[in-house]
Structures are given as C-alpha cells and as structure tokens.
ZAKEFI-827224 format. One record per residue: residue number from 1; residue in one letter; chain; x, y, z of N, C-alpha, C in turn. Coordinates in nm, 3 decimals, always signed. Layout:
N
ATOM   lumdo   pamar   bator      n.c1      n.c2      n.c3     ca.c1     ca.c2     ca.c3      c.c1      c.c2      c.c3
ATOM     NUM       A       A         X         Y         Z         X         Y         Z         X         Y         Z
...
END
This chain:
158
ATOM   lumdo   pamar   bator      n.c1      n.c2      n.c3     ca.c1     ca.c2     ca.c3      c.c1      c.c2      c.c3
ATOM       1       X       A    +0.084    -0.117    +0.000    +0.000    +0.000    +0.000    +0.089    +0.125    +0.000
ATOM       2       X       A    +0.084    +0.223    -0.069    +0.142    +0.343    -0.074    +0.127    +0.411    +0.045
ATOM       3       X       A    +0.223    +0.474    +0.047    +0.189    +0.592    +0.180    +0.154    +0.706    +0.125
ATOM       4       X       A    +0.036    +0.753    +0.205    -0.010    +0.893    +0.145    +0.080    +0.962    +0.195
ATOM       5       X       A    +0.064    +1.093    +0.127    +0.127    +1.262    +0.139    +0.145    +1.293    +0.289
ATOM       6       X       A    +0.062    +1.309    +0.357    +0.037    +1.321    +0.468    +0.138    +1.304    +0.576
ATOM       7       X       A    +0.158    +1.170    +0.558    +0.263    +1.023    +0.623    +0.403    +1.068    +0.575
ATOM       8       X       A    +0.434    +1.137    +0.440    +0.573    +1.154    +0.431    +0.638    +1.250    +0.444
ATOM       9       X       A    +0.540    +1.388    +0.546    +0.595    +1.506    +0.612    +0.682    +1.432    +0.706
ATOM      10       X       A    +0.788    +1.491    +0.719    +0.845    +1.529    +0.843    +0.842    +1.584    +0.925
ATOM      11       X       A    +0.749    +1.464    +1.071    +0.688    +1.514    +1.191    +0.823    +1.550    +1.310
ATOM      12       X       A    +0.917    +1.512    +1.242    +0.994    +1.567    +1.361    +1.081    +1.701    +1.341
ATOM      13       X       A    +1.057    +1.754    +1.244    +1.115    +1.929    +1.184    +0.991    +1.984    +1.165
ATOM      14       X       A    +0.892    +1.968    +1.160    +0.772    +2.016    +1.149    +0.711    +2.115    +1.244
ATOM      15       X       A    +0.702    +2.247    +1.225    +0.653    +2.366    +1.308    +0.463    +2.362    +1.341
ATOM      16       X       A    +0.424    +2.446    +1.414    +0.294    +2.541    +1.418    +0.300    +2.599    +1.268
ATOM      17       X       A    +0.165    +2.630    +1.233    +0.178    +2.714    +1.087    +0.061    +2.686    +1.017
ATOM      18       X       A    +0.033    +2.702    +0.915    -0.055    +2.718    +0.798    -0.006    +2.612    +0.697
ATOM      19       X       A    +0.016    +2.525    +0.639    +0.045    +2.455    +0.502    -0.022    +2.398    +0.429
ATOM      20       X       A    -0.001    +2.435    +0.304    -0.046    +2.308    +0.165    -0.052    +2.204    +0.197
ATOM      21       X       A    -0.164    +2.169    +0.246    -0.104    +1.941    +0.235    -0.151    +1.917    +0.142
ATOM      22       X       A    -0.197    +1.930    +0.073    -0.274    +1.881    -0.114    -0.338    +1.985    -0.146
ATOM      23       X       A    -0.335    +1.932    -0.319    -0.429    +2.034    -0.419    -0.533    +1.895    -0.478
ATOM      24       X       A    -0.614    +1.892    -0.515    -0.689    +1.786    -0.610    -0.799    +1.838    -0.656
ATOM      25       X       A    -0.764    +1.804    -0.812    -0.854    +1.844    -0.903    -0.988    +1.725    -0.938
ATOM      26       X       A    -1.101    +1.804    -0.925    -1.247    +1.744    -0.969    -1.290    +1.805    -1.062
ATOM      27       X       A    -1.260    +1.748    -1.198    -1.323    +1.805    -1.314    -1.250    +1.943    -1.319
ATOM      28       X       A    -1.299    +2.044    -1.322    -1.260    +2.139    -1.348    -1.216    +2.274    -1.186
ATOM      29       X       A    -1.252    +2.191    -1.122    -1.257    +2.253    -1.003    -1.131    +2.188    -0.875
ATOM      30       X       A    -1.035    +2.282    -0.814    -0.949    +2.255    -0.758    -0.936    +2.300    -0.610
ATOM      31       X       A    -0.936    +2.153    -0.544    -0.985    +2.205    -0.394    -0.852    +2.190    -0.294
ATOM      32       X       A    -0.803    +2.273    -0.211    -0.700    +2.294    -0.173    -0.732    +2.285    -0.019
ATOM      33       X       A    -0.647    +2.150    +0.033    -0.645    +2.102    +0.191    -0.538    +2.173    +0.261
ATOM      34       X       A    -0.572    +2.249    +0.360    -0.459    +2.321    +0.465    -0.453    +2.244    +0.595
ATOM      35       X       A    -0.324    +2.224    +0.641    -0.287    +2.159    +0.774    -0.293    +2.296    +0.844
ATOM      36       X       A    -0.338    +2.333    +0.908    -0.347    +2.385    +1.031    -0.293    +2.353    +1.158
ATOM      37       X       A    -0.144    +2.379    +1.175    -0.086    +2.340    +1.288    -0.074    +2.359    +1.399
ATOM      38       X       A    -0.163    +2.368    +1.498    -0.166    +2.418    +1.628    -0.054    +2.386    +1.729
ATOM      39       X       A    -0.012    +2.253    +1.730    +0.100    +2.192    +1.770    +0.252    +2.143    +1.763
ATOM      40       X       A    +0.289    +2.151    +1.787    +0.428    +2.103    +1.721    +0.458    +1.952    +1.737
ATOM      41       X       A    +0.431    +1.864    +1.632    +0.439    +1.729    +1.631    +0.547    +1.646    +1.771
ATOM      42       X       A    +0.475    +1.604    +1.783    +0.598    +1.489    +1.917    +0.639    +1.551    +1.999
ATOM      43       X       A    +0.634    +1.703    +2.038    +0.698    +1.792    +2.154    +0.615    +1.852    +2.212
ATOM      44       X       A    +0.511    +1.881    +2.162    +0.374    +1.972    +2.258    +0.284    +1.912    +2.266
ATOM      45       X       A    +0.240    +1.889    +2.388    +0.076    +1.848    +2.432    -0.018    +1.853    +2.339
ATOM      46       X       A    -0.044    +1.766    +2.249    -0.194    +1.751    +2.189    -0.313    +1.843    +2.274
ATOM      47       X       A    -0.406    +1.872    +2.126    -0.518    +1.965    +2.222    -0.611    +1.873    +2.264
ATOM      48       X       A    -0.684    +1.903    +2.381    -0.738    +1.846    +2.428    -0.860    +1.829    +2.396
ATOM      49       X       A    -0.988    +1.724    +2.399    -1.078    +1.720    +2.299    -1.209    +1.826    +2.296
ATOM      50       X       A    -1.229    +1.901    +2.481    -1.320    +1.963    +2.461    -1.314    +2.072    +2.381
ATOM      51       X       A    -1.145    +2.154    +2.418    -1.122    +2.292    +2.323    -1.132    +2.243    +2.174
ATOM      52       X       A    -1.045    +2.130    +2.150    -1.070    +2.086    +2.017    -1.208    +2.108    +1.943
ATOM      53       X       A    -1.248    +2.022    +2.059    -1.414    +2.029    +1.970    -1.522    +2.173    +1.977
ATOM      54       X       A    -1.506    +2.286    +2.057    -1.520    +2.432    +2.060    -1.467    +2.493    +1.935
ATOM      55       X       A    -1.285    +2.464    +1.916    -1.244    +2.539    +1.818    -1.353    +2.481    +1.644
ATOM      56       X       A    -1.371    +2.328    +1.673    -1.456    +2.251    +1.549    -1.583    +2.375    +1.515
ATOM      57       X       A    -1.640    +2.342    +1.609    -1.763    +2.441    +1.628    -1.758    +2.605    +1.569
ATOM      58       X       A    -1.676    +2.671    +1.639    -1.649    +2.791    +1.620    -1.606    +2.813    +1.448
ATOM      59       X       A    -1.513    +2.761    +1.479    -1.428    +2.769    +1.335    -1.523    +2.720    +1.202
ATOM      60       X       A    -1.600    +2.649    +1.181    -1.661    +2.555    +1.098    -1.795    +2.710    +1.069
ATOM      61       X       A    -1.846    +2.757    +1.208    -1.952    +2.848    +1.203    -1.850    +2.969    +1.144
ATOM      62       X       A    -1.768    +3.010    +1.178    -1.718    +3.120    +1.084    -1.716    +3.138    +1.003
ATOM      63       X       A    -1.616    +3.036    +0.938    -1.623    +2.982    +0.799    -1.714    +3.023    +0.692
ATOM      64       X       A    -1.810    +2.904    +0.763    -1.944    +2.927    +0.649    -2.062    +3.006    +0.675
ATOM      65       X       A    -1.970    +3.117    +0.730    -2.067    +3.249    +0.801    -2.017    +3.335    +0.687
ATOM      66       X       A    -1.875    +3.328    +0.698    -1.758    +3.438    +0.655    -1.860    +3.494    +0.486
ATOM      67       X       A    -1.858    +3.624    +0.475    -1.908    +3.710    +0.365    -1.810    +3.639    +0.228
ATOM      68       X       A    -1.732    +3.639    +0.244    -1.645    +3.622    +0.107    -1.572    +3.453    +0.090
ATOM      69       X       A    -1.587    +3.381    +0.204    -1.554    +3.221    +0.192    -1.628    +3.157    +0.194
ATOM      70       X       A    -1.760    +3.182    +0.252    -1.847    +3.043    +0.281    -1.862    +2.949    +0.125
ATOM      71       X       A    -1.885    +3.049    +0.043    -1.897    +2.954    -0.066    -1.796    +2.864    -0.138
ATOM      72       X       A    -1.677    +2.905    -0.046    -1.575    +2.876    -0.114    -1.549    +2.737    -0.021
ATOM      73       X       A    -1.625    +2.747    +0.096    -1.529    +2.641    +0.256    -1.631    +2.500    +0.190
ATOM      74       X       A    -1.548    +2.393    +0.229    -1.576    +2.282    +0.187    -1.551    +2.181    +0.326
ATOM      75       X       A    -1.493    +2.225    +0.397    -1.474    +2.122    +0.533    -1.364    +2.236    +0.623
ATOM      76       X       A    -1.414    +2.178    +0.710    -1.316    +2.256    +0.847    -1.273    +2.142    +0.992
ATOM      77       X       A    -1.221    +2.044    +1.003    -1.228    +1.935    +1.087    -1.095    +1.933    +1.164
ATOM      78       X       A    -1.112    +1.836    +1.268    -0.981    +1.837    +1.336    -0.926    +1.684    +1.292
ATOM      79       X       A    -0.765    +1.708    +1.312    -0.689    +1.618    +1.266    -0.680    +1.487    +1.386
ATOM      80       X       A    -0.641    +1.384    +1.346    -0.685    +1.279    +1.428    -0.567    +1.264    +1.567
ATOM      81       X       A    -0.468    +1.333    +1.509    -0.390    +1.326    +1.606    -0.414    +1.401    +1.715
ATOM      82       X       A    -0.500    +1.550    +1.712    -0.531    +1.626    +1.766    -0.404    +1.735    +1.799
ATOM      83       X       A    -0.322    +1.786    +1.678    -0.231    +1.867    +1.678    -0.267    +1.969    +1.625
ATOM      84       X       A    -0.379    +1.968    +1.556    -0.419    +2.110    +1.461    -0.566    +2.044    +1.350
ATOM      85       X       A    -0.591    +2.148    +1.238    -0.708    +2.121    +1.186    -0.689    +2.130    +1.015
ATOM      86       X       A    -0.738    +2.043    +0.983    -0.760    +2.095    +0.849    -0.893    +2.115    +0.753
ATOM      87       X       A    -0.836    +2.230    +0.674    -0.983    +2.331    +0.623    -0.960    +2.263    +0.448
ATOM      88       X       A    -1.056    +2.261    +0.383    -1.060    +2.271    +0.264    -1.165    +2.356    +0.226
ATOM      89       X       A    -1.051    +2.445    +0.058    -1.164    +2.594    -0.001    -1.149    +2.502    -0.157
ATOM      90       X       A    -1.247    +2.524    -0.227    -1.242    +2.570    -0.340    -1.101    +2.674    -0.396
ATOM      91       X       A    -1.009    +2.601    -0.489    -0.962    +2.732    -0.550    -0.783    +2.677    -0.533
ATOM      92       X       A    -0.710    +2.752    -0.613    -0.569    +2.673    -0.595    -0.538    +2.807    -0.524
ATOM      93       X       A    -0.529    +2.772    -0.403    -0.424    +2.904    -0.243    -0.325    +2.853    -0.232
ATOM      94       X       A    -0.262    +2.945    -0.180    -0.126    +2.907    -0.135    -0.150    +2.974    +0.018
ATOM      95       X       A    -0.054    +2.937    +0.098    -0.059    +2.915    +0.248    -0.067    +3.052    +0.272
ATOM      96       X       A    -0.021    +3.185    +0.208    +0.003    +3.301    +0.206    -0.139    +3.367    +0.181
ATOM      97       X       A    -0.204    +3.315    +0.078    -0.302    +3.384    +0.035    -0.453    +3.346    +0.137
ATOM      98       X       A    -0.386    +3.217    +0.203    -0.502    +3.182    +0.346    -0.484    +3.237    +0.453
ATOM      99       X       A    -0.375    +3.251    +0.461    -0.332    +3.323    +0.616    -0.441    +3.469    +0.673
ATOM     100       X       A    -0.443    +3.557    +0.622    -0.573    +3.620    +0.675    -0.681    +3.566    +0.689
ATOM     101       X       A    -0.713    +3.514    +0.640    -0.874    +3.397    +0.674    -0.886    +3.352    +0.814
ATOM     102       X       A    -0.724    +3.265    +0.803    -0.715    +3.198    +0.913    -0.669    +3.277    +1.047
ATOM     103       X       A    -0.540    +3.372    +1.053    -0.558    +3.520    +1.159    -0.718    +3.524    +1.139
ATOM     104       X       A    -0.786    +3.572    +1.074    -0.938    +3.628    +1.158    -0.988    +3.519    +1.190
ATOM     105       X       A    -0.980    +3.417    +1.160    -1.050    +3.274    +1.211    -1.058    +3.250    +1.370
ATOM     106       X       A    -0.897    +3.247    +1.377    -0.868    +3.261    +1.540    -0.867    +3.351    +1.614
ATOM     107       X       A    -0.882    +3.489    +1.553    -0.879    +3.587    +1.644    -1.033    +3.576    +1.709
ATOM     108       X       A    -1.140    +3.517    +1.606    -1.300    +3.527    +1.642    -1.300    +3.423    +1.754
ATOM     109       X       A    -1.235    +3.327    +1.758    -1.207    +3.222    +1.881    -1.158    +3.246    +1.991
ATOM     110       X       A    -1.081    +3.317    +1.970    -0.998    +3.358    +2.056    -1.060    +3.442    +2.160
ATOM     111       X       A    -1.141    +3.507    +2.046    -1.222    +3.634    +2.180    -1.400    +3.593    +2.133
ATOM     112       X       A    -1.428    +3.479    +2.144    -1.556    +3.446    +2.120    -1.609    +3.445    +2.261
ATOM     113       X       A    -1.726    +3.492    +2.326    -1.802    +3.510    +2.390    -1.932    +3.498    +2.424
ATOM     114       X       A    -1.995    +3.393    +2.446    -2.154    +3.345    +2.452    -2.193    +3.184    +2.404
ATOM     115       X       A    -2.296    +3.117    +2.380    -2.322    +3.013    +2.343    -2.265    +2.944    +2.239
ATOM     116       X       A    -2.174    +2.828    +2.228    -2.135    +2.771    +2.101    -2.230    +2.764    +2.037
ATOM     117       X       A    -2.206    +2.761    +1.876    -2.309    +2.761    +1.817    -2.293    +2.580    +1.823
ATOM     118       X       A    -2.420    +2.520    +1.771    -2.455    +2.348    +1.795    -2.426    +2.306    +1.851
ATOM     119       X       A    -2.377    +2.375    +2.016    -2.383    +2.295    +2.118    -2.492    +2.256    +2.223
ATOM     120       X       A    -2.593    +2.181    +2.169    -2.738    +2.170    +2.236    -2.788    +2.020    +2.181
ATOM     121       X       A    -2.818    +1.943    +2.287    -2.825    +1.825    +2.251    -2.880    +1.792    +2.084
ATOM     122       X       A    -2.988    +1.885    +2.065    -3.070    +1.855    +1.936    -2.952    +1.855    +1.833
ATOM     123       X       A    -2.846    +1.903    +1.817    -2.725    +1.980    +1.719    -2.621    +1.898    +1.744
ATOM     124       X       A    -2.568    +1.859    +1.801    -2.497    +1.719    +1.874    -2.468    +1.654    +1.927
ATOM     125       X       A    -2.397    +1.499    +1.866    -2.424    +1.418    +1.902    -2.307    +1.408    +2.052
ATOM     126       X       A    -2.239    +1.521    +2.097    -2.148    +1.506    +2.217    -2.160    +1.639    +2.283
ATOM     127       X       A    -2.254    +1.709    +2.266    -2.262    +1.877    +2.307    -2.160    +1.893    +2.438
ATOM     128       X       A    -2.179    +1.827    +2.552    -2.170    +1.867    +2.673    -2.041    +1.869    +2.669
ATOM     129       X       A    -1.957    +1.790    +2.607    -1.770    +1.829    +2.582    -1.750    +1.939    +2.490
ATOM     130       X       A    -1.744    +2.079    +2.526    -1.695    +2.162    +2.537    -1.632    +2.239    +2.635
ATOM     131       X       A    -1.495    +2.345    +2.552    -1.441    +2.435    +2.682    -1.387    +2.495    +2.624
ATOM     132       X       A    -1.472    +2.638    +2.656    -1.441    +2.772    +2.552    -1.348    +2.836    +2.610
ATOM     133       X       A    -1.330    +2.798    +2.732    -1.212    +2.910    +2.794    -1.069    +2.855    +2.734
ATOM     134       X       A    -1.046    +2.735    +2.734    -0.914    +2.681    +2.679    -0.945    +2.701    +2.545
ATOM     135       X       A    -1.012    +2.701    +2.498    -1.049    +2.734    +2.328    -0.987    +2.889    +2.250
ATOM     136       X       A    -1.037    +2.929    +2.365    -0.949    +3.103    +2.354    -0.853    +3.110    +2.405
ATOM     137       X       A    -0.737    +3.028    +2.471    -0.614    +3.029    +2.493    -0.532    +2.945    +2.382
ATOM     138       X       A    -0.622    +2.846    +2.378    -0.545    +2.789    +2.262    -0.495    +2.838    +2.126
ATOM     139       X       A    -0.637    +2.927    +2.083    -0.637    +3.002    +1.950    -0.537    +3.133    +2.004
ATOM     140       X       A    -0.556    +3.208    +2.086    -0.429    +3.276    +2.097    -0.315    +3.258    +2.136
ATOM     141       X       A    -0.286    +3.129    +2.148    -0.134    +3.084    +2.123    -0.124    +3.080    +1.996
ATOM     142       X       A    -0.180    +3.019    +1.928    -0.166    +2.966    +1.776    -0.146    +3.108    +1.714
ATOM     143       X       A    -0.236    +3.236    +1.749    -0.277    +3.342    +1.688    -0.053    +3.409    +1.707
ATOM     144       X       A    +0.007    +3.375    +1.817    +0.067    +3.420    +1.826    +0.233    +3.383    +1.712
ATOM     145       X       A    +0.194    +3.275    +1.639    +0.244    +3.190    +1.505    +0.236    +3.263    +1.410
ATOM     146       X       A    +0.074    +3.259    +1.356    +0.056    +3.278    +1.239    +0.002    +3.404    +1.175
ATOM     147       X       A    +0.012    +3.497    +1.317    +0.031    +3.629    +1.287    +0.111    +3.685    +1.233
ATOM     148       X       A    +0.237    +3.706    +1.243    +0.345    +3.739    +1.140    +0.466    +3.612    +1.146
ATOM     149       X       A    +0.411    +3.537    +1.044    +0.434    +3.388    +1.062    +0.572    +3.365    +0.976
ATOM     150       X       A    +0.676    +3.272    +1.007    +0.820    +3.297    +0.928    +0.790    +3.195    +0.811
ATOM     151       X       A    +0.915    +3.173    +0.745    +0.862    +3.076    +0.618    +0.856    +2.880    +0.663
ATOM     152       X       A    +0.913    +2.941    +0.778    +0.883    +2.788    +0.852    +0.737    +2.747    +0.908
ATOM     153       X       A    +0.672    +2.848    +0.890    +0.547    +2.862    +0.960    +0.437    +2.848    +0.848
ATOM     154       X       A    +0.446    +2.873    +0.670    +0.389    +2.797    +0.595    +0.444    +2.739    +0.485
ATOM     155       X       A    +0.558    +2.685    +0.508    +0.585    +2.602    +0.415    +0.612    +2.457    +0.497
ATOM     156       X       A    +0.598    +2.311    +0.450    +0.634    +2.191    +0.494    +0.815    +2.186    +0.521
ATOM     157       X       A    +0.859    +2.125    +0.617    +0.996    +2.109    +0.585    +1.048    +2.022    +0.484
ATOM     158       X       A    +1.155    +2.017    +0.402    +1.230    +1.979    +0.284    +1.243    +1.854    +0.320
END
C-alpha cells in the first residue's frame, strides 16, 4: 500500500503554521487542503478534545458564516492526532493567500463570547464536551504563530 502525502511530512522538523497538504482536481474545479498546525508534532501536548471540539464548532460556524468564503469552505475538521485542523476551499491558495482567513478565524475564537453555536443536545451528538475558555487560549497561542508567521510557519519542511 502506498503511503499517502500526509505520512511523508516530516513530523519531527515540522513547526505550528498554515500549510499546503494537497491540491486535487475534480473536473474542473481545484480544492486545496490546509494543515493547520496548532502543535508542534511529538513535543507539545496535543489539544485536548473539549477545546478541540469548541475550536470545530467555532471555526466551521465562521467559515461558512464568513461574507467572502463560505462559498468557497468545503470542510473545516480536526486532525486525528489532535495537533491542529484541516480546512478545505475551493480554489488553488497558497498558504500566504489563506493566512488572513485563518488570523481572523482565530482571532474570532480567541475572543468568542456566549453560546457555542450546535452545542445543544438537538445539534450534537457530544454537546456537553466543550471548553471555551481553553479554546481562547489555545487560538491565541496559535494566533501568536501565524500572525506574522516565518517561512517555517507555511511552508512543509524539505
């Protein structure tokens, strides 16, 4: 069996950051997957699942809130390892041309205030694991990356 793309980053030079993990074309249309790195592979504490699943929430409602992306957002999920998230848009981006999306993404997390949105039993299927307060620490750590982020911060290592 081949190893996917994914599998042949290098998790142990691997930063926090924004990156390309694939482009793939459907017909005429090219949808572009971002790793979203909250963590730094094998050295920092995995997030934990309630903020995880807050930032899911939050982030996913922005998204396909956002005036100028929703039509473009195609998924917003967390990664299985629980180190970070990845988003897919419509459209060939480069990590540069997402990076404001994603700064306002987390800054709205970061300082989000009031009811998750679909966190109510009817909306899902795990509501009661949430925790917005680590949710907004988390995103402003991250916020503190990919704010003026170096080239280690969206590109994969070599």
């Amino acid at each position: 069996m081949e190893k996917i793309a994914s599998f042949q980053v290098d998790h142990t030079r691997l930063k926090c950051g924004i990156f390309v993990s694939r482009m793939d074309k459907f017909r005429e249309t090219i949808l572009t997957t971002f790793d979203l790195r909250m963590k730094e592979p094998n050295k920092e504490p995995v997030l934990n699942v309630p903020e995880l699943h807050t930032i899911e929430h939050l982030g996913a409602t922005f998204l396909r809130s956002h005036n100028q992306w929703a039509s473009k957002t195609v998924y917003f999920g967390p990664m299985g390892c629980r180190t970070g998230f990845y988003a897919i848009f419509e459209g060939n981006i480069s990590s540069a041309e997402i990076q404001p999306l994603i700064v306002e993404m987390f800054q709205f997390i970061g300082s989000f205030h009031g009811e998750i949105p679909g966190a109510k039993p009817e909306e899902c299927g795990n509501w009661r694991e949430q925790n917005p307060e680590m949710a907004s620490w988390e995103a402003n750590k991250y916020l503190e990356t990919i704010t003026n982020p170096k080239y280690e911060n969206l590109n994969y290592p070599n």
